[in-house]
C-alpha positions, 0 to 999 in steps of 0.5 A: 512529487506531489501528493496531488500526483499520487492521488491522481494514480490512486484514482485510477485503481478500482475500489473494493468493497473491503470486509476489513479481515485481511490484516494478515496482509498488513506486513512490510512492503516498499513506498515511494519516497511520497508515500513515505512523506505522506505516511510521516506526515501522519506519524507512521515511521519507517525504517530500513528493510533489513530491520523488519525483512526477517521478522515473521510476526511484523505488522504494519504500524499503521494498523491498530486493533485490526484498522488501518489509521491512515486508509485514506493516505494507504500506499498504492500496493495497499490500494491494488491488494484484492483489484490486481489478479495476482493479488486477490482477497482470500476473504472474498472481497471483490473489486469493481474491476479486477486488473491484470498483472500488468495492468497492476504493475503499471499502475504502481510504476506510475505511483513510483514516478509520482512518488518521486521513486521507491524510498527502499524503505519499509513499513516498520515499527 
């Protein structure tokens, strides 16, 4: 893996304008074992899922005072949140291209591979 490798799917998934108001959003979710390094390497920390699995108030550690300190290194599920049709924005954002499902499933499937496999890991504090 190689973030190279990641970067090169991120590419690939279209922008979207974002309004910055869907921190309700920001909860646990899986990364590769490169998005783990990656968000490690900019001192967010994860942990086990059972930790946070139950945990209704959890929010991602990379979000401070409504921001996300590591957009730039965001994990691919981040990037496809408001471009995948499964996932829109309820706040109205809209991408440059809306994805179908599959569309959307491929790309993170491709994010896997890149990322060396899902680490099984979540976003914890």
């Amino acid at each position: 893996m190689t973030t190279q490798a990641l970067r090169s799917v991120w590419a690939r998934i279209p922008g979207v304008e974002c309004k910055g108001l869907c921190t309700d959003s920001c909860t646990s979710f899986l990364v590769s074992d490169g998005e783990d390094k990656l968000l490690q390497s900019r001192g967010i920390i994860m942990d086990p899922p059972k930790r946070v699995l139950h945990d209704p108030d959890y929010r991602c550690p990379a979000l401070v005072k409504g921001r996300c300190t590591v957009y730039r290194d965001r994990p691919t599920v981040c990037r496809l949140y408001g471009v995948v049709a499964r996932m829109p924005c309820p706040h109205g954002c809209v991408p440059d291209e809306l994805l179908d499902d599959a569309s959307g499933f491929a790309l993170l499937e491709l994010a896997n591979q890149a990322g060396g496999g899902v680490a099984g890991r979540l976003m914890a504090p």
